[in-house]
C-alpha positions in Angstrom: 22.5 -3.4 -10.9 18.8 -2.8 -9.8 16.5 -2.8 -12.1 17.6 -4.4 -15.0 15.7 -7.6 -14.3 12.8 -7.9 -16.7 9.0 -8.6 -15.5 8.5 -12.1 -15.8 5.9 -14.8 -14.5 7.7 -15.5 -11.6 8.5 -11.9 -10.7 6.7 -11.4 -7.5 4.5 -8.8 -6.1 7.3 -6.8 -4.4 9.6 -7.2 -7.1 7.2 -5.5 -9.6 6.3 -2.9 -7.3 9.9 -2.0 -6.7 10.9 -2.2 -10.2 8.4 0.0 -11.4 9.0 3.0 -8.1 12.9 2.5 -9.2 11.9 3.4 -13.0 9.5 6.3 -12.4 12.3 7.2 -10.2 14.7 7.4 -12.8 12.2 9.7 -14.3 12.1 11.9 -12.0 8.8 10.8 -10.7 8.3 10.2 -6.8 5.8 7.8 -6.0 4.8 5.5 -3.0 3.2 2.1 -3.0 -0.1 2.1 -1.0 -3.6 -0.2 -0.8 -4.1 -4.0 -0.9 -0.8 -4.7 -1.7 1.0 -2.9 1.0 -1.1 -5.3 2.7 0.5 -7.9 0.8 3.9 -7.1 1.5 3.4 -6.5 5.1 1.0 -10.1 5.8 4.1 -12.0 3.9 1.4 -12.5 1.3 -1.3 -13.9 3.2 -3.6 -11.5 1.8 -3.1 -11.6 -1.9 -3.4 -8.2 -4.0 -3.0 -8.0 -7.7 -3.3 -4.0 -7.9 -0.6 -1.5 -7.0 -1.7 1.4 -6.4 0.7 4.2 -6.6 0.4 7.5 -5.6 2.2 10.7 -6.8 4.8 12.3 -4.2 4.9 16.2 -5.2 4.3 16.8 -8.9 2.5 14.5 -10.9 4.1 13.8 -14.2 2.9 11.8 -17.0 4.4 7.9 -16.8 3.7 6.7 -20.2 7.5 6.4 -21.0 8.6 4.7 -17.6 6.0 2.3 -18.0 6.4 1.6 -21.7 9.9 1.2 -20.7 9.2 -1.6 -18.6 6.9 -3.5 -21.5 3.4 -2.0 -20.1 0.9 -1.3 -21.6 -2.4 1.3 -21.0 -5.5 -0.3 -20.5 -8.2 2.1 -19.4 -7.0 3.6 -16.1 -4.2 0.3 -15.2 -0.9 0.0 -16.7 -1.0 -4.1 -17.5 2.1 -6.0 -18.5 1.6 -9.4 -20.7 4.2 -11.3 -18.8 2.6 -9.8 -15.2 -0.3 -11.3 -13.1 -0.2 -7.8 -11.1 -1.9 -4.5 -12.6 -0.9 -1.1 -11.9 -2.7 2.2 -10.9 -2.0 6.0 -9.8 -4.8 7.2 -8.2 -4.7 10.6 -7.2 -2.4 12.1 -4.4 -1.6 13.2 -2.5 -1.4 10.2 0.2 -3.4 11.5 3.1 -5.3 10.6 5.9 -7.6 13.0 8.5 -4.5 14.4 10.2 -3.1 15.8 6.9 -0.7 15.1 4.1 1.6 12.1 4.9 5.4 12.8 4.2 7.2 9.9 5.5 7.2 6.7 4.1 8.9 3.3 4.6 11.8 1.8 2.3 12.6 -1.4 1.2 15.5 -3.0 -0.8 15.0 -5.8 -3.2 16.9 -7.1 -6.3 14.7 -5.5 -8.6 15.7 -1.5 -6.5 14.2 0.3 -4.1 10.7 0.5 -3.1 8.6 3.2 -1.2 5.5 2.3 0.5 3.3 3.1 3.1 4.3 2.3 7.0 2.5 -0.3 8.7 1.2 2.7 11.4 -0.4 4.3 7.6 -1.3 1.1 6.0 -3.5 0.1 8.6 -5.0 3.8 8.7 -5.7 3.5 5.0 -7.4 0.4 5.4 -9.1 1.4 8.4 -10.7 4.3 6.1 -12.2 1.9 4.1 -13.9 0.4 7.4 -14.7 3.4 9.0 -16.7 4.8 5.8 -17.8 2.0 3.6 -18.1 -0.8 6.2 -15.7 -3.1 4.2 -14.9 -5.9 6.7 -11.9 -7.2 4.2 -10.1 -3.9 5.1 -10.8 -4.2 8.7 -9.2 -7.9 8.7 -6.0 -6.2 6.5 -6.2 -4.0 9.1 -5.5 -6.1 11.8 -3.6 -8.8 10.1 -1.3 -5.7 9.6 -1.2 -4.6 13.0 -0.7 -8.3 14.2 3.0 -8.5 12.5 4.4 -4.9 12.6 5.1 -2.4 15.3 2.1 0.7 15.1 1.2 4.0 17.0 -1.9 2.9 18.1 -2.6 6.0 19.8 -2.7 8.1 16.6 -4.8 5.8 15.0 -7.4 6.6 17.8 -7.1 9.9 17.4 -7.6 9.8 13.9 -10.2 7.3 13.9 -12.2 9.2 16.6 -12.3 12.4 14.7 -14.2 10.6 11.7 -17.5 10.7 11.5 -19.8 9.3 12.3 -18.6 5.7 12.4 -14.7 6.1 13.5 -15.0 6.0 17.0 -17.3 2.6 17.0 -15.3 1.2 14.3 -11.4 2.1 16.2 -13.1 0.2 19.2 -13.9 -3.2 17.2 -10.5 -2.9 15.5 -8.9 -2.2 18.7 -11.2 -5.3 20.1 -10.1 -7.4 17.0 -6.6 -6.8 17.7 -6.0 -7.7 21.0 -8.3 -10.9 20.4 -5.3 -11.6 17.7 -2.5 -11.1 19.7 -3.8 -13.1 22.4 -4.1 -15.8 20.6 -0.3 -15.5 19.0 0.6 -15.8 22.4 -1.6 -18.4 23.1 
């Protein structure tokens, strides 16, 4: 059954992740996996994240006895688990980008349940944000790493991008630069 599996060294990012949307789940708490290590799962782990950030889907509700559950314990504003290289976090919701409140969010199955996460159209938009507004080259190369390996709506990243200001429309055109350079050399 999923789940039941209990955190160990070798649990991996994904598996922790999934583990811990499956209990809060079983809570009654909705929440979806977003940041660096969206990035992670989506780059096969090229880029390496230790923090999942999870964000609250509707209410928020207080997850002291899903994570306790799970052998976690509170340190400051993470959840850390002694057998766990990874570190969790719930920063605020809801999960949102210029155009508005997202509602629709990727699935994955793993032996450890079901995980909810950002798409890779949203990942790279959240990453993008970070480029766009505090001119964090890292998130521009997540950015495109993620765009490299997974199917996006380029167009409505433009149009978002565009509409932020000041720097969006610059910084959409050196993504957009950076991306096809990438996929011209994959098919290179």
């Amino acid at each position: 059954m999923s789940g039941t599996r209990a955190i160990d060294e070798g649990t991996s990012l994904e598996e922790v992740a999934a583990l811990v949307c499956t209990t809060l789940e079983s809570h009654d708490i909705s929440v979806v996996l977003s940041g660096g290590a969206v990035v992670s799962i989506y780059s096969n782990d090229e880029y390496v994240s230790y923090d999942l950030d999870f964000v609250p889907i509707g209410l928020a509700r207080k997850v002291d006895g899903a994570m306790e559950s799970l052998g976690f314990e509170k340190d400051g504003r993470h959840w850390r688990h002694r057998h766990s290289r990874f570190w969790v976090e719930f920063p605020a919701g809801p999960v949102a980008f210029g155009e508005g409140t997202i509602h629709e969010f990727a699935e994955r199955e793993t032996p450890m349940g079901r995980l909810r996460l950002l798409r890779p159209t949203d990942c790279v938009m959240d990453r993008l944000t970070w480029f766009i507004h505090a001119a964090d080259r890292q998130c521009l190369d997540q950015a495109v790493q993620v765009a490299s390996l997974h199917p996006i709506d380029l167009p409505r990243i433009e149009r978002w991008a565009k509409r932020e200001r000041p720097h969006g429309p610059e910084r959409f055109e050196e993504f957009a630069r950076q991306l096809r350079e990438s996929q011209n050399r994959s098919r290179a």
